[in-house]
N, C-alpha and C positions, 0 to 999 in steps of 0.2 A: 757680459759686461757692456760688451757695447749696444746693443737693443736696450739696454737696461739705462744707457745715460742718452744714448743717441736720439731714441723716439722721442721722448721729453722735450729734450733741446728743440728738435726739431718742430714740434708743434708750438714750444714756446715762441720759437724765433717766426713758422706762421700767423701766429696769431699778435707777434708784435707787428708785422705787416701789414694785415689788416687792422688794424687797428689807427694803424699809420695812416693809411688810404683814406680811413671815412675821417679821419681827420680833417684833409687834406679837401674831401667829396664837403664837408660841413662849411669849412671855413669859402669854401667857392661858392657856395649858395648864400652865406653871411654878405661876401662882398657883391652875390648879383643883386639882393636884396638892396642894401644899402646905396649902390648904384642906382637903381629903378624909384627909389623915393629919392633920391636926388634930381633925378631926369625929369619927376612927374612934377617937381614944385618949378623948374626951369620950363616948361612944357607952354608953347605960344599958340602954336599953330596946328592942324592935324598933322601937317607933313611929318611935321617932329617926332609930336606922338606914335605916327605907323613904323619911322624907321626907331625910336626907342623899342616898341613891342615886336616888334622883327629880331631886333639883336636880341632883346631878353629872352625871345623861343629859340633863337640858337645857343645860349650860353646854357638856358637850363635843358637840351635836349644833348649837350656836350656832360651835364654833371650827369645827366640819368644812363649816356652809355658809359661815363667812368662808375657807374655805381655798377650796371649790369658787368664790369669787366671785375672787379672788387668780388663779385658773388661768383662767378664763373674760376 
């Protein structure tokens, strides 16, 4: 009885997690995006430009290792 209700649950309540996570992996790439064409129509100078493109490789090298921790 209990392998028979327990595994089920158990993969349900994994697979609500993940599930949860690339939610969460989706919506942080929605708002880098959104950010990044914001910056690009404000954007004067180079200086601006290099620290905008600076920050957006670390924000999206921040989703890619929550994405490899999602997979793992």
């Amino acid at each position: 009885m209990g392998i028979s209700c327990g595994f089920p649950s158990l993969v349900t309540i994994l697979i609500a997690v993940a599930c949860s996570q690339c939610q969460k992996l989706k919506a942080a790439i929605l708002d880098i995006r959104q950010q990044h064409i914001t910056a690009q129509h404000r954007q004067e100078d180079e200086q601006v430009y290099k620290t905008v493109n600076s920050d957006l490789q670390a924000k999206l090298n921040a989703c890619i290792r929550h994405h490899q921790n999602i997979i793992e």
